[in-house]
DRENLO-401735 format. One record per residue (C-alpha): residue number from 0; z, x, y. Coordinates in pm, whole numbers, padded with zeros to 5 digits. Each point is the difference from the previous one (the first is absolute). Example, Ala and Ser with C-alpha at 12.3 -4.5 7.8 and 13.67 -1.06 7.14 Angstrom:
BEGIN
<0, <00780, 01230, -00450>>;
<1, <-00066, 00137, 00344>>;
***
This chain:
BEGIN
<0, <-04058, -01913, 02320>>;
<1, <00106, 00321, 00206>>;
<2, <00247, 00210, -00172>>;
<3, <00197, 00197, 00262>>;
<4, <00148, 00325, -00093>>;
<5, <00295, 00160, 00121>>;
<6, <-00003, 00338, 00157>>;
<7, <00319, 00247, -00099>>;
<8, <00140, -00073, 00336>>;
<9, <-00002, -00375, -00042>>;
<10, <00140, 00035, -00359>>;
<11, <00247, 00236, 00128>>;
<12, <00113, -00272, 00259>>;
<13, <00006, -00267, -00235>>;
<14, <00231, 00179, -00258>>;
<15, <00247, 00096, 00284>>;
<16, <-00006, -00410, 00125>>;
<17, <00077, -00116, -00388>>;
<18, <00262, 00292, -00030>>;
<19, <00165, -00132, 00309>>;
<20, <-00024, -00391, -00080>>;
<21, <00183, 00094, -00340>>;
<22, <00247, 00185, 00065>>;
<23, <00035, -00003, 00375>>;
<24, <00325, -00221, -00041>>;
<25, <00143, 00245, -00254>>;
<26, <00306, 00170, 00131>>;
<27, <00089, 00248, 00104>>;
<28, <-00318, 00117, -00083>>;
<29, <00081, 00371, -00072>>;
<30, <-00346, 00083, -00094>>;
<31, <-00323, 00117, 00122>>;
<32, <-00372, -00067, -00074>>;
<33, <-00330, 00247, 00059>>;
<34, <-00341, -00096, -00110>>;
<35, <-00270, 00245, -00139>>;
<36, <-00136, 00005, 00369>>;
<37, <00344, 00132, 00127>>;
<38, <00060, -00347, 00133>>;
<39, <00376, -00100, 00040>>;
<40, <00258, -00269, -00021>>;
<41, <00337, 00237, 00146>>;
<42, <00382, -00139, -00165>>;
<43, <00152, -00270, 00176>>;
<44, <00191, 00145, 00376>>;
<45, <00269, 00216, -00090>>;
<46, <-00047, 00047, -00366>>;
<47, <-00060, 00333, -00205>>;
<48, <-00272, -00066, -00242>>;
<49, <00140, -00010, -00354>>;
<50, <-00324, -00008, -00120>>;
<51, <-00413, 00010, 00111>>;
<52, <-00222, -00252, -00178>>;
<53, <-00339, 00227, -00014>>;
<54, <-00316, -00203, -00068>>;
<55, <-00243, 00240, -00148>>;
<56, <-00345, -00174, 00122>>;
<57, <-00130, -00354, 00086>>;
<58, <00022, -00161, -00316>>;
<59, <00359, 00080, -00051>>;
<60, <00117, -00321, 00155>>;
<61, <-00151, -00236, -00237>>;
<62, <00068, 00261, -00352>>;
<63, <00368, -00016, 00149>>;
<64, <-00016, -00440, 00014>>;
<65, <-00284, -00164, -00142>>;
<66, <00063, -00151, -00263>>;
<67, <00428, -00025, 00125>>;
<68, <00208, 00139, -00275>>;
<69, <00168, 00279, -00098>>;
<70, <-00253, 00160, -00260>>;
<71, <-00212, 00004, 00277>>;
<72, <00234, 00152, 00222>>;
<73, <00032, 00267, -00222>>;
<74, <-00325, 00083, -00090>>;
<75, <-00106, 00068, 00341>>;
<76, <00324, 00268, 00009>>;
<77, <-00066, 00131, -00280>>;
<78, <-00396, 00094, 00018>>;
<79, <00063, 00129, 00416>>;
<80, <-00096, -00249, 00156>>;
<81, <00337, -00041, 00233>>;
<82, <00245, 00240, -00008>>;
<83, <00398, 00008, 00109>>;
<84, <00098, 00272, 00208>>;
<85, <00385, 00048, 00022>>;
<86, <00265, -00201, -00213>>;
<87, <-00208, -00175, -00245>>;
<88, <00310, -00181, -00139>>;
<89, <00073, -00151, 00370>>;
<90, <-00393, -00163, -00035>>;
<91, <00100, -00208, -00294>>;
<92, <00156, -00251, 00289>>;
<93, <-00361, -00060, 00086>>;
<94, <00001, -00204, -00272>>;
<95, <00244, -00207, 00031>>;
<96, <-00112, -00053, 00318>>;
<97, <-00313, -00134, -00120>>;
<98, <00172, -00266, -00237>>;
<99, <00159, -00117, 00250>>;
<100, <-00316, -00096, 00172>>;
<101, <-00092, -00204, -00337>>;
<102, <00174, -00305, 00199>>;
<103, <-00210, -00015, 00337>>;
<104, <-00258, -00148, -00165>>;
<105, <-00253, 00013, 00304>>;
<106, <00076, 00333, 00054>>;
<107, <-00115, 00123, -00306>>;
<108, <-00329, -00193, -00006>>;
<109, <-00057, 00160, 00345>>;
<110, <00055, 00332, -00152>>;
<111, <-00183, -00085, -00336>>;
<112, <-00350, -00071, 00202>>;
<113, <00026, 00311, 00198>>;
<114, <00084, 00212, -00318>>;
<115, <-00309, -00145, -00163>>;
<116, <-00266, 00074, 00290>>;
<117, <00074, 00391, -00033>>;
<118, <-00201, 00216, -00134>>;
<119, <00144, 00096, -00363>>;
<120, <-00255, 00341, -00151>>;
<121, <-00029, 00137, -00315>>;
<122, <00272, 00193, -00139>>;
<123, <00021, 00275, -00255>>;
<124, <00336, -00045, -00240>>;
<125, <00044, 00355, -00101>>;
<126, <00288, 00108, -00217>>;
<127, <00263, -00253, -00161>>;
<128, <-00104, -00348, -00087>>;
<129, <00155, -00279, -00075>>;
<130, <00128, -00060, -00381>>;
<131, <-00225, -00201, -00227>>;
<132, <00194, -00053, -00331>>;
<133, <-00120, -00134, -00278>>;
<134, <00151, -00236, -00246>>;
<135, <00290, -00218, -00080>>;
<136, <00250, 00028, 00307>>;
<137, <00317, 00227, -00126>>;
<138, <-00165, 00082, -00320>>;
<139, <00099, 00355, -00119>>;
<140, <-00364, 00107, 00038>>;
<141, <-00024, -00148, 00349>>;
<142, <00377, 00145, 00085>>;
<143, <-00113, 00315, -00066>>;
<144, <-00297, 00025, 00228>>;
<145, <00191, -00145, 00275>>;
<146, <00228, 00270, -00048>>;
<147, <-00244, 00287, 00015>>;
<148, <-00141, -00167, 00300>>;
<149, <00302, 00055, 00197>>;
<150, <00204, 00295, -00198>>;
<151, <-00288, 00243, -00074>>;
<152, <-00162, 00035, 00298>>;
<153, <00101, 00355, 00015>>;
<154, <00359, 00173, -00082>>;
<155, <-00062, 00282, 00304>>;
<156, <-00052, -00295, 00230>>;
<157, <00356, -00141, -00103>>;
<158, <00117, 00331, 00034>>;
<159, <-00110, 00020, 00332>>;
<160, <00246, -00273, 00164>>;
<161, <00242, -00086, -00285>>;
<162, <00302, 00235, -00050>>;
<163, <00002, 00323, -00251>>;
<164, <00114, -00199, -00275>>;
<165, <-00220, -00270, 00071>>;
<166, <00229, -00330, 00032>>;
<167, <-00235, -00289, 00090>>;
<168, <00222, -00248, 00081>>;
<169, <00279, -00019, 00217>>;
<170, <00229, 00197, 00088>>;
<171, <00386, 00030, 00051>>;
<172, <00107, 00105, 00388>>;
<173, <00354, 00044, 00096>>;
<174, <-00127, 00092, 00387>>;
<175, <-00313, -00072, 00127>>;
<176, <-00048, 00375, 00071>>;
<177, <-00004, 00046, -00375>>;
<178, <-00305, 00184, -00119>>;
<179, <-00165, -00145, -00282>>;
<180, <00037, 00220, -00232>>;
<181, <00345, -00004, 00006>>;
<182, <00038, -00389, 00041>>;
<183, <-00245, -00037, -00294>>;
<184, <00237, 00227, -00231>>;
<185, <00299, -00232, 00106>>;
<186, <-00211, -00314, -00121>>;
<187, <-00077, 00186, -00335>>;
<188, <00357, 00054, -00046>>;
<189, <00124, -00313, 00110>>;
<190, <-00224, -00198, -00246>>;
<191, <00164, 00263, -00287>>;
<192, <00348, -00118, 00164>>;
<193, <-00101, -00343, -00029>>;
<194, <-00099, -00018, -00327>>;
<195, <00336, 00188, -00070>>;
<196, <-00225, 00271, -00225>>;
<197, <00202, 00235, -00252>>;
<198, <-00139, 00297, -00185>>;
<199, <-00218, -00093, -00341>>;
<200, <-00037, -00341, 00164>>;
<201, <-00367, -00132, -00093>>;
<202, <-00175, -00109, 00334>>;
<203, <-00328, -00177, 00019>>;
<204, <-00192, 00060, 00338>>;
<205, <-00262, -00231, 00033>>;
<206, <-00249, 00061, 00245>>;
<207, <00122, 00314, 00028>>;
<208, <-00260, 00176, 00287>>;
<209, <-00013, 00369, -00013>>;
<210, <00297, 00028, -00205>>;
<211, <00287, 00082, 00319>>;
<212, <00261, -00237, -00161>>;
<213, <-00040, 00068, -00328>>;
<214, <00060, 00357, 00095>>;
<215, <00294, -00058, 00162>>;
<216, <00171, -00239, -00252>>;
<217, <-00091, 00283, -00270>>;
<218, <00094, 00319, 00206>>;
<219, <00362, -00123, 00171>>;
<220, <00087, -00289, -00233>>;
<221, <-00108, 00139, -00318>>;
<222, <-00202, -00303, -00093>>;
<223, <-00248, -00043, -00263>>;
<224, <-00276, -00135, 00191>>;
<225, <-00327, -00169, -00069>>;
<226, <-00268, -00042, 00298>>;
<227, <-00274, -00250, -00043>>;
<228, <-00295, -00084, 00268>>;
<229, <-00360, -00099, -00009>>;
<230, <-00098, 00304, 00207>>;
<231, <-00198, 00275, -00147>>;
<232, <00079, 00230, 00278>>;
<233, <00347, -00025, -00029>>;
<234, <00041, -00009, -00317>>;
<235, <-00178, 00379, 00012>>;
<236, <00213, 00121, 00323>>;
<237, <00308, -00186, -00145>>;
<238, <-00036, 00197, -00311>>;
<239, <-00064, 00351, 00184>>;
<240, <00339, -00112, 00169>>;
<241, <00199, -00038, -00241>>;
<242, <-00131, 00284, -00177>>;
<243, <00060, 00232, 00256>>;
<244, <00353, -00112, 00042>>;
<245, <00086, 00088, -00364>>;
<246, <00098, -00305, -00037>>;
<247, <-00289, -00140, -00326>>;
<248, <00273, -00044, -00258>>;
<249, <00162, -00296, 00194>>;
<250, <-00259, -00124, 00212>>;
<251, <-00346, -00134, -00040>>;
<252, <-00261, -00231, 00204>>;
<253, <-00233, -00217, -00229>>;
<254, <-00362, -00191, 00117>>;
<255, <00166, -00323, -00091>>;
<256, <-00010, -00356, 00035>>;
<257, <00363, -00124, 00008>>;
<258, <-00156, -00309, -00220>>;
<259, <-00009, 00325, -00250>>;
<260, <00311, 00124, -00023>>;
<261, <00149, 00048, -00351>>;
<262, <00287, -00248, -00070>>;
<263, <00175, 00122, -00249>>;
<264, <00220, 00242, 00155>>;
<265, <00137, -00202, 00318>>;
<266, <00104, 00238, 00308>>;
<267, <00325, 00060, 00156>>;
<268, <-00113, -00050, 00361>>;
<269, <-00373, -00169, 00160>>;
<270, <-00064, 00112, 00340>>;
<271, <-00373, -00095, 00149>>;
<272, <-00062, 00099, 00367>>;
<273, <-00305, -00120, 00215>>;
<274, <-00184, -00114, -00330>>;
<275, <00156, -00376, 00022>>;
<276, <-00225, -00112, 00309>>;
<277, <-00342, 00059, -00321>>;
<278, <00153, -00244, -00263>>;
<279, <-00134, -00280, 00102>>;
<280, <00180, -00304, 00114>>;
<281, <-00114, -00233, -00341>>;
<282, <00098, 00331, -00179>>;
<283, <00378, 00039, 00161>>;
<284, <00110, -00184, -00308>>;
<285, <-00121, 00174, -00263>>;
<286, <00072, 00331, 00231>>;
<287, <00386, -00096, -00026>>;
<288, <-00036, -00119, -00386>>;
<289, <-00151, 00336, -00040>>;
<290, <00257, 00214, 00147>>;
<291, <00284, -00212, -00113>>;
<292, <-00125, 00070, -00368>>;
<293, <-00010, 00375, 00072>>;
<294, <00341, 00050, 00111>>;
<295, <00359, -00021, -00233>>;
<296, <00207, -00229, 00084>>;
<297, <00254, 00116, 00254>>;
<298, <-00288, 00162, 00124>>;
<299, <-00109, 00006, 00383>>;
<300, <-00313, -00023, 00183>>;
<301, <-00041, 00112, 00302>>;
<302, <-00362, -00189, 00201>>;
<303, <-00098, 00119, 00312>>;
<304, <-00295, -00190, 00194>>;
<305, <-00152, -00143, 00295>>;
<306, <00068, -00351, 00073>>;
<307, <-00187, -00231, 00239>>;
<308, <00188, -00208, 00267>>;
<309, <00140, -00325, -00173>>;
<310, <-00166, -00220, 00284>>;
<311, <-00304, 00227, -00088>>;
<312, <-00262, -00178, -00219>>;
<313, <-00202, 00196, -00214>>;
<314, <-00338, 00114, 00046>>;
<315, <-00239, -00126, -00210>>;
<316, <-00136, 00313, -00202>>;
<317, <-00298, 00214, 00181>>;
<318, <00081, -00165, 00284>>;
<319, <00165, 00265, 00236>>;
<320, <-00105, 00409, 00087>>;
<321, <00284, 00135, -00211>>;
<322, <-00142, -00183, -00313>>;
<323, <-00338, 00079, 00094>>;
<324, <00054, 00369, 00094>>;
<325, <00352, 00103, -00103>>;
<326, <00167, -00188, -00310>>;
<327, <-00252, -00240, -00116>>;
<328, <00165, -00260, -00231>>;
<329, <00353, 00093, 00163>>;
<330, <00197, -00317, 00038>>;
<331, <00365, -00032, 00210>>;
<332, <00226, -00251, -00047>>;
<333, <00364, -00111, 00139>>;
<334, <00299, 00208, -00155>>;
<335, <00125, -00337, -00064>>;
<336, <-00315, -00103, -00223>>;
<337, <00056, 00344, -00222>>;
<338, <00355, -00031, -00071>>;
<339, <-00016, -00348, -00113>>;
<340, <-00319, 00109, -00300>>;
<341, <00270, 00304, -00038>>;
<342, <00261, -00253, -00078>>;
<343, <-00199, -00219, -00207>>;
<344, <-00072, 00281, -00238>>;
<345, <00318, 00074, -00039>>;
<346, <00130, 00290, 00213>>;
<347, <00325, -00029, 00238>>;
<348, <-00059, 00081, 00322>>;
<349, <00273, 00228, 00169>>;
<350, <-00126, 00153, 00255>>;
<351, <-00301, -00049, 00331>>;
<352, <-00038, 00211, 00258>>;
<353, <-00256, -00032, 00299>>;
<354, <-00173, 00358, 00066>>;
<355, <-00207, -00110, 00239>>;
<356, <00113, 00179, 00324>>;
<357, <-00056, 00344, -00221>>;
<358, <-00345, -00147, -00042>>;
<359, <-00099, 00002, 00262>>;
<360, <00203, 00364, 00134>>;
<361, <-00243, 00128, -00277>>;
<362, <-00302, -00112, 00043>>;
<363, <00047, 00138, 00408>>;
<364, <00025, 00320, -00196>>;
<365, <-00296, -00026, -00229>>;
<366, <-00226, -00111, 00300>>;
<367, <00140, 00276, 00225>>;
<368, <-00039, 00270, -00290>>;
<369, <-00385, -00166, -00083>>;
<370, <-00145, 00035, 00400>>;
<371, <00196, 00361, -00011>>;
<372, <-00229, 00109, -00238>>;
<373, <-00288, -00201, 00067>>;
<374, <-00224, 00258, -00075>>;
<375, <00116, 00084, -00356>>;
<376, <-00012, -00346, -00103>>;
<377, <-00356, -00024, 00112>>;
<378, <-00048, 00278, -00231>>;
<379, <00041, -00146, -00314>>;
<380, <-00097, -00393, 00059>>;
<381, <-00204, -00125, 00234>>;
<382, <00052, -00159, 00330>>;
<383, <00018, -00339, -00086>>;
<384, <00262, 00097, -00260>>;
<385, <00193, 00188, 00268>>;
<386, <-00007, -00303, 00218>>;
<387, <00068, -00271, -00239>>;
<388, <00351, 00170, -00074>>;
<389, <00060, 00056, 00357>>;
<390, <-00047, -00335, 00050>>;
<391, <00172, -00154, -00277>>;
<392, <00312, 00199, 00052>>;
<393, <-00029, -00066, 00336>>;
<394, <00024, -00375, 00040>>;
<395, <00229, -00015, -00331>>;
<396, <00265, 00164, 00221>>;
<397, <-00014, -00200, 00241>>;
<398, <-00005, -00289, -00262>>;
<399, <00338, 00159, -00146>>;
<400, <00127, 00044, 00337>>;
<401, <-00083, -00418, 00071>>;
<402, <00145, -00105, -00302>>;
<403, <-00337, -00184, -00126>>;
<404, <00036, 00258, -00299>>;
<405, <00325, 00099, -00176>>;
<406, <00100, 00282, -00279>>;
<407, <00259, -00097, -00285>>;
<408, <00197, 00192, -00248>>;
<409, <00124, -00262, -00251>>;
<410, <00270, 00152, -00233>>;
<411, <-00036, -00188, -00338>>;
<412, <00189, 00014, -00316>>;
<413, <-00067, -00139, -00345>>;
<414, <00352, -00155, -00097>>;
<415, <00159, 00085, -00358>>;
<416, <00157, -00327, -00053>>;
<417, <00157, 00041, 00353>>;
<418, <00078, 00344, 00011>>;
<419, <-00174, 00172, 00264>>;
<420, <00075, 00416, 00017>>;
<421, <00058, -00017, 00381>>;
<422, <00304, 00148, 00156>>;
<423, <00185, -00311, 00254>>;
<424, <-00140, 00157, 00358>>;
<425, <-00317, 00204, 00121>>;
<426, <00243, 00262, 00094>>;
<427, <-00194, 00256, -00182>>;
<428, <-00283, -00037, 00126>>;
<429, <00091, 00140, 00347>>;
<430, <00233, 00299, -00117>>;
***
């Protein structure tokens, strides 16, 4: 048997005729290609390219492809071998593209047996790799490593993108010329607002980051709050926070389970923020009997996570690159799945609101802020940490954008025998 091998140029040819077969009926095809020969595929007549898809060397092709899924996808992003020039958000409709081609049937077996013959070398995975928990899904043990595997990466790399007081979750935009610092403030206080905080008020943050809200509540509400989160590193730049803000005699941030909170002294007021989407969806009971037991009656609760699209089924877990490289054991589900378990445990909803458009307005910020300072990112992780984010963020604005991903703030209240504390309009939320 002869075994013929490709030259570089013949490679290079190749790649450009599968590029082409793929996505030569995408349009308008505002994008560009160039090989690691200097080869070229120019955007369709009359379009600006939004975007250059740069294949680093002849084996990109098949790291990209082979085997077809998004893990894979990712992988070959992540450890260089493609890169996105340009608007990386604008490349996530590559991939829609490409489940749209799930349905020609032929056409994907075409493209299958040419991805296959290609020559696919070694590569080197330096830097970030994948999570590998161990134990019980959800357990606290396992909890807390996935936690660490996402939040304590480094707290100068967060610093690096997020805003000064370090909001990692959406934020609040009036304009979409807000900056974020400013629109994050307005989504601190509006939360406060929400909940309908008043001075010596006991507020339980859970999940509460690098301590921004708990700051806030304390500092221009006069809360007394307590911060919990599975994060070593923010429980230490939480603390230095706080400290430095003289604000330590009403404010604290615990390394705590919310499983462990102390019952016997319910709270006034329950606000978790971006924690919601690490619960677990087996756990979302138990996560609403939880937080129902540690709040007074006439008490509100104020839960603020991402949802998935209800037509959206769930991954199975491991399954895609966030869980594998991102939030591994993170589950979505429907807003409309969540409030029923809330119901069931016994709170009253009273409020939803869909943040989803000021999801995606900040994550355009966080990417923008991230390839701005490129450089000092690179500084303190390494480059397949860099890129991972940059990716993530990426694509999940453009998921937030498509509406395949949602954001809720549920306003909840634990009834005292049908009394609920809450004024008859949302008037004052807006003064």
């Amino acid at each position: 048997m002869v075994t013929t091998v490709k030259t570089r140029d013949a490679v290079a040819t190749e790649t450009l005729a599968w590029l082409k077969e793929a996505f030569g009926t995408y349009r308008p095809r505002e994008f560009g290609v160039r090989l690691w020969d200097g080869s070229e595929w120019e955007p369709e007549s009359g379009q600006d390219a939004r975007f250059t898809l740069v294949l680093k060397h002849p084996g990109a092709l098949k790291r990209m492809f082979w085997p077809p899924n998004q893990v894979t996808l990712g992988e070959a992003f992540i450890y260089d071998d493609f890169d996105i020039e340009g608007d990386l958000e604008s490349a996530a409709s590559l991939a829609d593209h490409l489940g749209v081609l799930t349905g020609d049937v032929k056409r994907l077996v075409k493209l299958a047996w040419r991805l296959v013959t290609m020559p696919s070398p070694e590569r080197e995975c330096e830097g970030r790799v994948c999570a590998e928990l161990d134990g019980r899904p959800h357990s606290k043990e396992r909890d807390r490593a996935a936690i660490a595997y996402h939040y304590d990466v480094s707290n100068d790399f967060f610093q690096v993108w997020l805003d000064p007081d370090m909001v990692y979750s959406c934020a609040y935009f009036e304009r979409p010329d807000d900056d974020l610092g400013t629109a994050q403030q307005r989504k601190l206080d509006y939360i406060c607002r929400k909940l309908r905080l008043q001075p010596g008020e006991r507020l339980l943050d859970i999940g509460c980051g690098w301590g921004a809200l708990a700051i806030h509540a304390a500092r221009h509400y006069g809360a007394e709050v307590t911060g919990i989160t599975l994060s070593e590193a923010q429980v230490r730049l939480a603390g230095e926070r706080i400290a430095e803000a003289g604000l330590a005699d009403r404010c604290r941030v615990e390394l705590l389970d919310y499983r462990d909170v102390e019952e016997s002294r319910p709270f006034d007021k329950l606000v978790s923020v971006g924690m919601f989407e690490h619960v677990g969806a087996g756990l979302l009971p138990s996560y609403f009997e939880k937080t129902f037991r540690l709040l007074r009656p006439g008490g509100i609760f104020l839960n603020h996570g991402i949802s998935a699209e209800a037509n959206t089924e769930k991954l199975s877990r491991g399954s895609s690159f966030s869980q594998k490289y991102v939030f591994p054991d993170g589950e979505l589900l429907p807003i409309s799945t969540t409030l029923a378990i809330a119901e069931r445990s016994g709170f009253e909803v009273r409020d939803v609101e869909n943040l989803r458009e000021h999801y995606a307005m900040t994550l355009r910020h966080w990417v923008r802020r991230l390839e701005k300072d490129a450089e000092v990112a690179r500084a303190v992780v390494d480059d397949a940490t860099y890129r991972v984010w940059r990716l993530f963020m990426a694509f999940s604005a453009y998921g937030f954008s498509r509406n395949t991903i949602q954001v809720h703030q549920s306003l909840l209240s634990k009834p005292d025998a049908g009394r609920s504390e809450l004024p008859l309009t949302r008037a004052d939320w807006y003064e």
